[in-house]
LUMDRENSE-924580 format. One record per atom (N, C-alpha, C, O): residue number from 1; residue in one letter; atom name; x, y, z. Coordinates in pm, 1 decimal. Layout:
! residues N
   k r  a        X        Y        Z
 NUM A CA        X        Y        Z
...
This chain:
! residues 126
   k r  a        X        Y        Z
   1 X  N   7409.4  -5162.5  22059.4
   1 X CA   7304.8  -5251.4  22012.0
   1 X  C   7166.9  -5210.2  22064.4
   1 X  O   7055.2  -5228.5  22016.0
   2 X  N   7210.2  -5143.3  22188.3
   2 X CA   7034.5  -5106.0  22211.0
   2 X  C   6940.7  -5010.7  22109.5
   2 X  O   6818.7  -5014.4  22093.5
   3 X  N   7043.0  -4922.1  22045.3
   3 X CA   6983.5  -4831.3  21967.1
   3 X  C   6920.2  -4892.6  21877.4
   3 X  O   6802.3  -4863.5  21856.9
   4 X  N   6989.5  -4999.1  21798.1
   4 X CA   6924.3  -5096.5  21653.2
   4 X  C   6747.3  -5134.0  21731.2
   4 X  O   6642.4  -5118.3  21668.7
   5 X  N   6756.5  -5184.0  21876.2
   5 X CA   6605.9  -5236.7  21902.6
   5 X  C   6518.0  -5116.8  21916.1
   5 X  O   6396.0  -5118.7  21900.3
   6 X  N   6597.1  -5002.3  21949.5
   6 X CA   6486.0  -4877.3  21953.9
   6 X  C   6455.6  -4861.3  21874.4
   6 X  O   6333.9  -4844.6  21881.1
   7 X  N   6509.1  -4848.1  21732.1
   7 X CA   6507.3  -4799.3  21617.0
   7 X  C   6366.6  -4905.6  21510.4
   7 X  O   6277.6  -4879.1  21429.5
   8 X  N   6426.5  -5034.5  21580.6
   8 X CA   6295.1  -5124.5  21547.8
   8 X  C   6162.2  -5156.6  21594.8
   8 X  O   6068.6  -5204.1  21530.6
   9 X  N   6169.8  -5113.4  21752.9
   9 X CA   6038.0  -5065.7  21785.7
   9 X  C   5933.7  -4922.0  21748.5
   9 X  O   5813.4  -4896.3  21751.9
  10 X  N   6061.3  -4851.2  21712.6
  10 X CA   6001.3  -4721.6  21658.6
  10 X  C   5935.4  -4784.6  21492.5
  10 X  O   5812.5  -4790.1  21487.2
  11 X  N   6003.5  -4823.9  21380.7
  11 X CA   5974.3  -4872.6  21283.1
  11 X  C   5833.3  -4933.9  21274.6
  11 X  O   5738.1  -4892.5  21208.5
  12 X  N   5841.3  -5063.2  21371.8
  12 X CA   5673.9  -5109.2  21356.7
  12 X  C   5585.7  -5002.9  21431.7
  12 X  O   5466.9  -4993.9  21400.5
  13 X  N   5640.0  -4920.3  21531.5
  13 X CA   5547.0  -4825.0  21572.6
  13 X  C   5489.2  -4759.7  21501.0
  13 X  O   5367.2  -4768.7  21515.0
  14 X  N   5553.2  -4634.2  21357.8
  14 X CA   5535.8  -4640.2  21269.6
  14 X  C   5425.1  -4691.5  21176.5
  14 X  O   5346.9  -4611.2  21125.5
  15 X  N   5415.5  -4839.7  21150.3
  15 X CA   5393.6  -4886.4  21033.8
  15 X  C   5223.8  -4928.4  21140.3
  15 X  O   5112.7  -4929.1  21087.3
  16 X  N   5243.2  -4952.3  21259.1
  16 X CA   5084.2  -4966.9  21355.2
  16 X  C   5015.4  -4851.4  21341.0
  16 X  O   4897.3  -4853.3  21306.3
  17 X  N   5074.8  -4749.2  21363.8
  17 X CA   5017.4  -4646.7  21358.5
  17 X  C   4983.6  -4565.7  21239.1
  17 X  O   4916.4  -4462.9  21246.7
  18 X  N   5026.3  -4608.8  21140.3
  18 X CA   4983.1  -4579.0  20998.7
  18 X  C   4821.5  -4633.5  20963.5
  18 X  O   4716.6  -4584.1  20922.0
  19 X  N   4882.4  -4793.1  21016.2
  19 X CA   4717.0  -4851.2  20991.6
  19 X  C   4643.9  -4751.2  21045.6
  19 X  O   4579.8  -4668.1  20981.4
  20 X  N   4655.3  -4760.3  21190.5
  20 X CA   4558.2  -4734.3  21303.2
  20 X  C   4474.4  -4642.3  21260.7
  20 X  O   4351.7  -4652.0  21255.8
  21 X  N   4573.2  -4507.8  21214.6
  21 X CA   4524.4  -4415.5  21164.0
  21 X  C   4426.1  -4376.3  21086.1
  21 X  O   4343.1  -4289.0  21110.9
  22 X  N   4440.1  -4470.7  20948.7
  22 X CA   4316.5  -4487.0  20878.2
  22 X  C   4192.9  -4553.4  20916.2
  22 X  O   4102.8  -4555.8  20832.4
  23 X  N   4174.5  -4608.7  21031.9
  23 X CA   4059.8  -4701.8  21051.0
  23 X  C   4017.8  -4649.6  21213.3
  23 X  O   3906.0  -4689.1  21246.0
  24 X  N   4087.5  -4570.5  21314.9
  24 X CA   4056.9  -4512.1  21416.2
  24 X  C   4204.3  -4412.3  21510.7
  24 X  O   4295.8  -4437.5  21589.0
  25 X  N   4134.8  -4270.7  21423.6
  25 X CA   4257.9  -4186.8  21460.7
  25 X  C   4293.9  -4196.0  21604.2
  25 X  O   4411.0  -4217.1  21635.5
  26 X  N   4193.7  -4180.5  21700.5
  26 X CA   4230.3  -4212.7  21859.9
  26 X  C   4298.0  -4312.0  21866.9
  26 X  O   4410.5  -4278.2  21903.6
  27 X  N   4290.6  -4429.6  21850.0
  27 X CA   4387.6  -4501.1  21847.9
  27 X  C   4532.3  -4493.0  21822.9
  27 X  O   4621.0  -4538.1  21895.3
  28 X  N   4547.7  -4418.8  21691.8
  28 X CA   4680.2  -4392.6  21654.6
  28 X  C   4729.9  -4332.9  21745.4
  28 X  O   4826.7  -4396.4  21787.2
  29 X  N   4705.1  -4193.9  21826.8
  29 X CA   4718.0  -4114.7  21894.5
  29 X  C   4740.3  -4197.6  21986.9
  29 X  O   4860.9  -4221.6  21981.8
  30 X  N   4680.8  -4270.8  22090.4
  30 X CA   4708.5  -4339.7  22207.9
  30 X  C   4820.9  -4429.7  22199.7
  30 X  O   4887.1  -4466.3  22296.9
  31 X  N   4845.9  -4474.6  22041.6
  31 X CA   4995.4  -4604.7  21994.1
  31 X  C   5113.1  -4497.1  22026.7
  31 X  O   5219.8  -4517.3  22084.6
  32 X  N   5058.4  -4370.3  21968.9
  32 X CA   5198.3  -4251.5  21930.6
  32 X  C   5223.0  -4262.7  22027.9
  32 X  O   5338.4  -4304.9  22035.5
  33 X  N   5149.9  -4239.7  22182.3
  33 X CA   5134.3  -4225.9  22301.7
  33 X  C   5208.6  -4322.9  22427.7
  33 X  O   5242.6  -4304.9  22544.6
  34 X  N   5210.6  -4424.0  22338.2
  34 X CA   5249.0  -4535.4  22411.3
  34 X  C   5384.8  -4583.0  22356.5
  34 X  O   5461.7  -4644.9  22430.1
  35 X  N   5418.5  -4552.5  22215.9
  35 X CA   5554.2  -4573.9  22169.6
  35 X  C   5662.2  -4445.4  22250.5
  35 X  O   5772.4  -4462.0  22302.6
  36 X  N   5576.0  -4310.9  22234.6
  36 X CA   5703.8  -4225.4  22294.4
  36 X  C   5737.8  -4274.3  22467.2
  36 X  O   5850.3  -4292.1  22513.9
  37 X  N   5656.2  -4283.1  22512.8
  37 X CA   5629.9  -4383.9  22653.8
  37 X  C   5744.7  -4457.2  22674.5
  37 X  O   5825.3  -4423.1  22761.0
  38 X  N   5761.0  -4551.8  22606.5
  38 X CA   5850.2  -4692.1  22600.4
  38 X  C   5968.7  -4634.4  22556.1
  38 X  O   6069.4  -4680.3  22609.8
  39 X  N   5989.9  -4524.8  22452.8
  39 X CA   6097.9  -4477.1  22402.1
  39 X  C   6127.6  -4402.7  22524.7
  39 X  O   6190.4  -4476.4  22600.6
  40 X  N   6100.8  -4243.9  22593.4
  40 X CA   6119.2  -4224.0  22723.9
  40 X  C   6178.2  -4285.5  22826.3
  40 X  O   6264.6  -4237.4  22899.6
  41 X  N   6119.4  -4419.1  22832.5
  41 X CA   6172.7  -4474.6  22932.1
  41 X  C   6293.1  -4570.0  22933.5
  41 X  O   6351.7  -4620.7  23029.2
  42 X  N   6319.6  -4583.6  22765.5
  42 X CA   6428.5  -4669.5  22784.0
  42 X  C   6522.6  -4606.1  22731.5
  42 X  O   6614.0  -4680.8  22696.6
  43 X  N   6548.1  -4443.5  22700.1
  43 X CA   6590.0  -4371.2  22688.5
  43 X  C   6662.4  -4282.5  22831.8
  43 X  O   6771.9  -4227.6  22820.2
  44 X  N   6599.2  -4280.0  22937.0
  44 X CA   6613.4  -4252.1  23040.9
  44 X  C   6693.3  -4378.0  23127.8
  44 X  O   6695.6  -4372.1  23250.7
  45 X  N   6739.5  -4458.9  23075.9
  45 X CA   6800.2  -4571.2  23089.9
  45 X  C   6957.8  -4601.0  23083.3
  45 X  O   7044.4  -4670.7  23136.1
  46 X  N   6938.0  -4497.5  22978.3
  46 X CA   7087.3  -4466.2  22911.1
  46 X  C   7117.1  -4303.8  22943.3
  46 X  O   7198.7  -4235.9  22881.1
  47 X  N   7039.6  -4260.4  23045.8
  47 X CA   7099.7  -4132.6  23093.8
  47 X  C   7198.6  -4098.6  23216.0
  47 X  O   7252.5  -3993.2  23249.9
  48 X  N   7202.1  -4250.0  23277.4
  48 X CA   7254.1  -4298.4  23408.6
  48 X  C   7423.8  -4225.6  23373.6
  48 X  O   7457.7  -4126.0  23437.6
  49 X  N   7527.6  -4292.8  23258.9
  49 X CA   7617.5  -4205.3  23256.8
  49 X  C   7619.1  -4058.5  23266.3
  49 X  O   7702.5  -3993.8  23329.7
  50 X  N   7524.7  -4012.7  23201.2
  50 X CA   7501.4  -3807.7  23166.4
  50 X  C   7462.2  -3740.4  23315.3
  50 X  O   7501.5  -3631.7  23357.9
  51 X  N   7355.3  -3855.9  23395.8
  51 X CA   7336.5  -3801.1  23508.3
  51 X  C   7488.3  -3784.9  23596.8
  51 X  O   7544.7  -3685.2  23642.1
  52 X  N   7526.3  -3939.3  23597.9
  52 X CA   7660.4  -3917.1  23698.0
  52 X  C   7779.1  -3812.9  23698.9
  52 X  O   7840.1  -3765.6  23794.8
  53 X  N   7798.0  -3784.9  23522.5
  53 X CA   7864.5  -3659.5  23501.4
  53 X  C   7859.1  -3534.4  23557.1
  53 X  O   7945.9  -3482.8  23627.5
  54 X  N   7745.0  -3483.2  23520.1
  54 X CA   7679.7  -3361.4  23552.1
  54 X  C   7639.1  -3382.5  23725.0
  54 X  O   7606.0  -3281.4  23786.9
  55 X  N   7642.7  -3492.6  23784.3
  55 X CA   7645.4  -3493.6  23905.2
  55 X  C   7788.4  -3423.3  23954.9
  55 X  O   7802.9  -3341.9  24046.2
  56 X  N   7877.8  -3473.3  23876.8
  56 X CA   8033.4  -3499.5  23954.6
  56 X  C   8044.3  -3328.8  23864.8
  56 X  O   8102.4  -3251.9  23941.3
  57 X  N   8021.7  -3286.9  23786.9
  57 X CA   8011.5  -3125.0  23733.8
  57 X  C   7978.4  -3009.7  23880.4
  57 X  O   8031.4  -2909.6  23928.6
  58 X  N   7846.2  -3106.6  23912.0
  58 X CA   7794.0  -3023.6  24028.5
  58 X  C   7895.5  -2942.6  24144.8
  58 X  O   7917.7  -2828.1  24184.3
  59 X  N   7945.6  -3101.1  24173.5
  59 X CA   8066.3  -3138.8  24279.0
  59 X  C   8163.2  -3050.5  24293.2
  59 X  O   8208.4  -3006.7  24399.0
  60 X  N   8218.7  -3005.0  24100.8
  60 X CA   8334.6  -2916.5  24125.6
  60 X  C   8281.5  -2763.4  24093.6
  60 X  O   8352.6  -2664.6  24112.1
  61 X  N   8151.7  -2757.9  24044.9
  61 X CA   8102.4  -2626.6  23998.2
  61 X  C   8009.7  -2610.6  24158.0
  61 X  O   7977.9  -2705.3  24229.9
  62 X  N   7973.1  -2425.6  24190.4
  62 X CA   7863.8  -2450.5  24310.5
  62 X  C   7715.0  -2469.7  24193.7
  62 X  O   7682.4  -2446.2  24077.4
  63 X  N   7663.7  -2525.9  24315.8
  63 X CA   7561.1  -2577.0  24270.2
  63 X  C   7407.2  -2468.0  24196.7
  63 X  O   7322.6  -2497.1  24112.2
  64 X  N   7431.3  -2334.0  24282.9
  64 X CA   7348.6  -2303.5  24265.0
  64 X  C   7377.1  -2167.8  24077.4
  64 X  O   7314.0  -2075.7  24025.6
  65 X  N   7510.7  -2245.9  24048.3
  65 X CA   7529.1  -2250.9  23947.0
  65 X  C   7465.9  -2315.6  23821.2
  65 X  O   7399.5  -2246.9  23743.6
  66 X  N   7483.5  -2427.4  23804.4
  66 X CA   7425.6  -2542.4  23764.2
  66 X  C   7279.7  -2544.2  23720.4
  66 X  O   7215.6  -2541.4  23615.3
  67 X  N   7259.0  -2550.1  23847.7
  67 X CA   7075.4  -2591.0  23922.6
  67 X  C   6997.3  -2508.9  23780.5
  67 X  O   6922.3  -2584.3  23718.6
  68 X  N   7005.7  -2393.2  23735.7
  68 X CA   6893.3  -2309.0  23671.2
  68 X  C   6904.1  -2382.2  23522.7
  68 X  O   6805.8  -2419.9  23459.0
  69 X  N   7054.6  -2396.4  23475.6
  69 X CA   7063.7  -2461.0  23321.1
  69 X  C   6998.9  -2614.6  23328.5
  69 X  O   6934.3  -2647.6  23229.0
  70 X  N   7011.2  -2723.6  23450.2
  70 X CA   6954.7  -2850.2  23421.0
  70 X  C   6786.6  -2788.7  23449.4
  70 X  O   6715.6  -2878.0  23403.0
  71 X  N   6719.4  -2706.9  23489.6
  71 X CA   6599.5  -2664.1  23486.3
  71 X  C   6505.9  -2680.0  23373.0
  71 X  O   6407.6  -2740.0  23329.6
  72 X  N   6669.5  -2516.9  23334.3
  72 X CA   6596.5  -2482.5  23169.2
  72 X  C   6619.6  -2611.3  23089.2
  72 X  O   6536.3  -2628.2  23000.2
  73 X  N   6714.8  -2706.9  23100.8
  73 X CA   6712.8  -2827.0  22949.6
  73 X  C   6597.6  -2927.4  23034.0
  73 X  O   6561.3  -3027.9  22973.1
  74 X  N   6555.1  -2909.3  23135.2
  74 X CA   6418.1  -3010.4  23171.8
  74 X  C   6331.3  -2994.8  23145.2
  74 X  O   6252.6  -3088.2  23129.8
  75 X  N   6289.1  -2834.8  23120.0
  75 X CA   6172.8  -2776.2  23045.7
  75 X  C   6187.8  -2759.4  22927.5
  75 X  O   6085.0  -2748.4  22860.6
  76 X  N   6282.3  -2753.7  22878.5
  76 X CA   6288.3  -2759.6  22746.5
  76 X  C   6281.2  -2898.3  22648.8
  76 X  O   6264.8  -2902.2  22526.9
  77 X  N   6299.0  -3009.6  22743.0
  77 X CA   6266.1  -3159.1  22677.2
  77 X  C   6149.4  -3201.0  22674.0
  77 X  O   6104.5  -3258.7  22574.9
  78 X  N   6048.3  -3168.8  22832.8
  78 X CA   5948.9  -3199.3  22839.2
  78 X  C   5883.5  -3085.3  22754.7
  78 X  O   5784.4  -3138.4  22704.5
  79 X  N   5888.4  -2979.1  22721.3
  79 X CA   5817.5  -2879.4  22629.8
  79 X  C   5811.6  -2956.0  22473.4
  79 X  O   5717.6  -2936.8  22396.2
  80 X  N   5941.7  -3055.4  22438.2
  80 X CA   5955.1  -3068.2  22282.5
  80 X  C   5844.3  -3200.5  22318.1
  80 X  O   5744.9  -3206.9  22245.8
  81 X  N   5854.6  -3268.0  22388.8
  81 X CA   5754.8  -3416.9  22377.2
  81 X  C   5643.2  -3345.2  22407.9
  81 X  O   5575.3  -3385.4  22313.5
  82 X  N   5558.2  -3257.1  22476.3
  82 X CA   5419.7  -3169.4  22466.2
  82 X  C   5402.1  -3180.0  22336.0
  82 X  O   5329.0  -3258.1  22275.0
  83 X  N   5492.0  -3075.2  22285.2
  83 X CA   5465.5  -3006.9  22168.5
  83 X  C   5452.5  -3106.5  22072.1
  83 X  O   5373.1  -3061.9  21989.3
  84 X  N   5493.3  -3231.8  22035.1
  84 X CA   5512.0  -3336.4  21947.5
  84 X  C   5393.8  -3364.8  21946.4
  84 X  O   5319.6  -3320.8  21858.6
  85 X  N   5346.6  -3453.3  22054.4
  85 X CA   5242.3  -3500.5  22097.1
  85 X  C   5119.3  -3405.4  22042.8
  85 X  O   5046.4  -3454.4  21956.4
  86 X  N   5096.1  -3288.6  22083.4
  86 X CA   5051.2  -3165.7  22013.8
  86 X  C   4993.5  -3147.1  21863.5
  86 X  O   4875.3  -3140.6  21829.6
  87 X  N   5107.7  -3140.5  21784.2
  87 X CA   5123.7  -3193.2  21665.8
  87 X  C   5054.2  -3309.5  21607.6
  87 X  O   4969.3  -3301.8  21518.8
  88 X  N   5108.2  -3449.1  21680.1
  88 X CA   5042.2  -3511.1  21599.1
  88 X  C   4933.0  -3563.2  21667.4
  88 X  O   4930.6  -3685.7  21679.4
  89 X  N   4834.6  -3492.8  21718.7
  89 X CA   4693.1  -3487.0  21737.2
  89 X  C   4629.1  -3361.4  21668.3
  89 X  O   4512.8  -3321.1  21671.8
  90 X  N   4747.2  -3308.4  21600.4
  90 X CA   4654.7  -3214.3  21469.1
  90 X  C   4595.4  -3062.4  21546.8
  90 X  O   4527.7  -2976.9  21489.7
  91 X  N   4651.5  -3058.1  21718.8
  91 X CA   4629.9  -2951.3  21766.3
  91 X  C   4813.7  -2871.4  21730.2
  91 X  O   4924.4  -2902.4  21774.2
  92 X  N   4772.2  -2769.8  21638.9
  92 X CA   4905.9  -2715.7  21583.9
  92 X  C   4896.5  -2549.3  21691.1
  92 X  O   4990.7  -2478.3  21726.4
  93 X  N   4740.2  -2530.3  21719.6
  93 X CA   4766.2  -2386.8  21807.9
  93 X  C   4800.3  -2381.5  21929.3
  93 X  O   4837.4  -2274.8  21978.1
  94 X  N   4793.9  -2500.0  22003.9
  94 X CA   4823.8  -2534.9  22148.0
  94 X  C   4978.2  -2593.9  22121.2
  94 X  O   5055.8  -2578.2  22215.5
  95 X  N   5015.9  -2641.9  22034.6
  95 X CA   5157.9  -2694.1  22018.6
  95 X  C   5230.3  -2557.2  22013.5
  95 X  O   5337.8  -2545.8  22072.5
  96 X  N   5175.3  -2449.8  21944.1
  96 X CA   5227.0  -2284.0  21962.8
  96 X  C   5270.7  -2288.9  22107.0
  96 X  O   5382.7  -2321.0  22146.9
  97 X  N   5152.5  -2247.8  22189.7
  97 X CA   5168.9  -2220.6  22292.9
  97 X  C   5225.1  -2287.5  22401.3
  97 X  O   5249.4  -2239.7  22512.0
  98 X  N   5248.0  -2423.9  22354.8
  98 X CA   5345.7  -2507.3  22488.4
  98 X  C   5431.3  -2437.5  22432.3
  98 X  O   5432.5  -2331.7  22495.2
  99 X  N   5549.2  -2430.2  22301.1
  99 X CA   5615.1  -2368.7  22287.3
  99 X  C   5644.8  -2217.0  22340.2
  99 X  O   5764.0  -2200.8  22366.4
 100 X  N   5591.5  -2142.9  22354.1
 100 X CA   5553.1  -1984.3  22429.8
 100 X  C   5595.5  -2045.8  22615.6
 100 X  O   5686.9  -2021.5  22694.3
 101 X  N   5488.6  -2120.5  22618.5
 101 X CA   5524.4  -2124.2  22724.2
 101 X  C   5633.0  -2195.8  22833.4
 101 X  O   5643.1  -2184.7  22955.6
 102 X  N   5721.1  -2286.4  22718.0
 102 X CA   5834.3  -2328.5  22712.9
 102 X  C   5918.6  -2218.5  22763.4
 102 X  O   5972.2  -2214.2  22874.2
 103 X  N   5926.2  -2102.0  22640.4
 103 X CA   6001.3  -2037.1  22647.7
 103 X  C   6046.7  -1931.6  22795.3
 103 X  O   6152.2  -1899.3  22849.8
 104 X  N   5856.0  -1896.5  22823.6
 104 X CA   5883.6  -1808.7  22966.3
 104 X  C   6002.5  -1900.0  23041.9
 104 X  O   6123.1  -1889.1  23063.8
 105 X  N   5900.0  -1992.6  23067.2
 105 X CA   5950.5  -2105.0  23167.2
 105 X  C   6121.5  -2087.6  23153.4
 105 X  O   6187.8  -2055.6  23252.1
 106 X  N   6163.3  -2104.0  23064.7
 106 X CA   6305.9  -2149.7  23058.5
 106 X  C   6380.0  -1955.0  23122.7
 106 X  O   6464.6  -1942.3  23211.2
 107 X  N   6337.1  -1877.7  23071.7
 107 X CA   6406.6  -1734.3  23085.6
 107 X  C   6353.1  -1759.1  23254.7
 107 X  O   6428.8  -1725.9  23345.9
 108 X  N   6251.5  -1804.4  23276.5
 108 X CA   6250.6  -1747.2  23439.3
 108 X  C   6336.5  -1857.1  23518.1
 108 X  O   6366.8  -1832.1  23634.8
 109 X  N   6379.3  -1983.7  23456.6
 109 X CA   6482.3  -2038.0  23537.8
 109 X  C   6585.9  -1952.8  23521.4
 109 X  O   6641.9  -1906.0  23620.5
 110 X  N   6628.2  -1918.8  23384.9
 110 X CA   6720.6  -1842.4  23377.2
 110 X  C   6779.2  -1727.4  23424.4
 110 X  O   6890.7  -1680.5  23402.1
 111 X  N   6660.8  -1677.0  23513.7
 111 X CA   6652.6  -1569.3  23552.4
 111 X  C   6782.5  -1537.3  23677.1
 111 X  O   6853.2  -1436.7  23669.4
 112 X  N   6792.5  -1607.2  23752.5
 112 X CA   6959.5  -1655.2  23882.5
 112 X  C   7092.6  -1602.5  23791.7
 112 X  O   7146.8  -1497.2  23825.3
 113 X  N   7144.0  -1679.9  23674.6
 113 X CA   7217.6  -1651.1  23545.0
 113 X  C   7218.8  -1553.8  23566.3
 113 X  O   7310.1  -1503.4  23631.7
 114 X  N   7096.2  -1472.7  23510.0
 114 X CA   7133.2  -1344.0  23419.7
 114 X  C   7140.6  -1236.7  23548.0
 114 X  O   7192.7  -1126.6  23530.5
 115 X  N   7077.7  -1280.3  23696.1
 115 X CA   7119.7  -1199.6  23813.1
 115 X  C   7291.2  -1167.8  23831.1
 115 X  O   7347.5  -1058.7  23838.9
 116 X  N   7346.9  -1301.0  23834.1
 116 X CA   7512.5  -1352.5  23851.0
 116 X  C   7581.6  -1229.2  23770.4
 116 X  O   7653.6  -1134.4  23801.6
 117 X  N   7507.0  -1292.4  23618.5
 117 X CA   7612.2  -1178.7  23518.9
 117 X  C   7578.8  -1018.9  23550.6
 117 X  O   7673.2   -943.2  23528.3
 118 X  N   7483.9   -971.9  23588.8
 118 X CA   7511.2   -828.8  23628.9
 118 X  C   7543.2   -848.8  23716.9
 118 X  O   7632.4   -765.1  23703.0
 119 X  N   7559.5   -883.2  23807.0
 119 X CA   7681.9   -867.6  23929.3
 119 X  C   7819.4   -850.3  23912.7
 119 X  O   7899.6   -772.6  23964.6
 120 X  N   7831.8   -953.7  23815.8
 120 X CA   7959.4   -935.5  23773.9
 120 X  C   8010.6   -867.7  23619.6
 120 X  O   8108.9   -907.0  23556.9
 121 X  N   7974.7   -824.9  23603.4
 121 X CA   7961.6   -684.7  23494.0
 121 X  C   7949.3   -574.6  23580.6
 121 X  O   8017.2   -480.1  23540.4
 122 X  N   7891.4   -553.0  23678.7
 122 X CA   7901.8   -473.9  23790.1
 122 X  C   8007.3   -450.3  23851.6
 122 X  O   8034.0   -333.7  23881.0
 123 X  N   8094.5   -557.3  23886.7
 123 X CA   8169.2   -583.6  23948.6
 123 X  C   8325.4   -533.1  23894.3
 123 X  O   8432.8   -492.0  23938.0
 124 X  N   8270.0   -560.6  23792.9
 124 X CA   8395.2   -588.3  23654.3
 124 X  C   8427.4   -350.9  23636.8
 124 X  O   8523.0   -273.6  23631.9
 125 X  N   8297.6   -344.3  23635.1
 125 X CA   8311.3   -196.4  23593.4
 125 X  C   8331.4    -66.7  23705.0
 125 X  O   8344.7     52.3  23676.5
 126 X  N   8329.0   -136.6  23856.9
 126 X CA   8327.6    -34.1  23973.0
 126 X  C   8467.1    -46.2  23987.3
 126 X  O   8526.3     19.0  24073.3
């Protein structure tokens, strides 16, 4: 049931920000601003199961396993809400480049990973 009220705060969010739009674009922008806000946070609400999982993942995996992939999907969530945000303020060349720079970001967490696997491709072939 919580989803139906998200889904309806998003809706009039929507339909405010449609007005807004036509009569003071900053505004709209600051509603967009304030709906993903409220969505974020009550979204992060319902992450309490996913966290405890991937906690108890930790537990049986080593950690410094783990650690680089919850990195890369942290930069990679906060990169898609940049980039949105981005977008719909009509900056489409800076929404490029959070994207770009999403991407470093995520290969240089990744970077531990891809150490592991030549080790063990190394390992695998001596």
């Amino acid at each position: 049931m919580e989803w139906i009220k998200l889904v309806g705060m998003v809706l009039v969010s929507v339909v405010l920000i449609a007005v807004l739009k036509q009569y003071n674009p900053v505004y709209a922008i600051l509603a967009a601003l304030a709906c993903c806000t409220i969505l974020f946070v009550s979204a992060m609400g319902q992450f309490v199961p996913l966290v405890e999982y991937v906690s108890q993942l930790a537990q049986r995996i080593s950690t410094t396993d783990i650690l680089p992939v919850l990195k890369a999907v942290g930069i990679v969530l906060l990169a898609q809400i940049a980039r949105d945000v981005c977008k719909d303020a009509g900056q489409n060349a800076l929404a490029g480049q959070v994207e770009l720079a999403a991407r470093v970001l995520v290969m240089v967490a990744a970077l531990p990973l891809f150490q592991q696997l030549l080790e063990l491709i190394s390992g695998l072939l001596v």
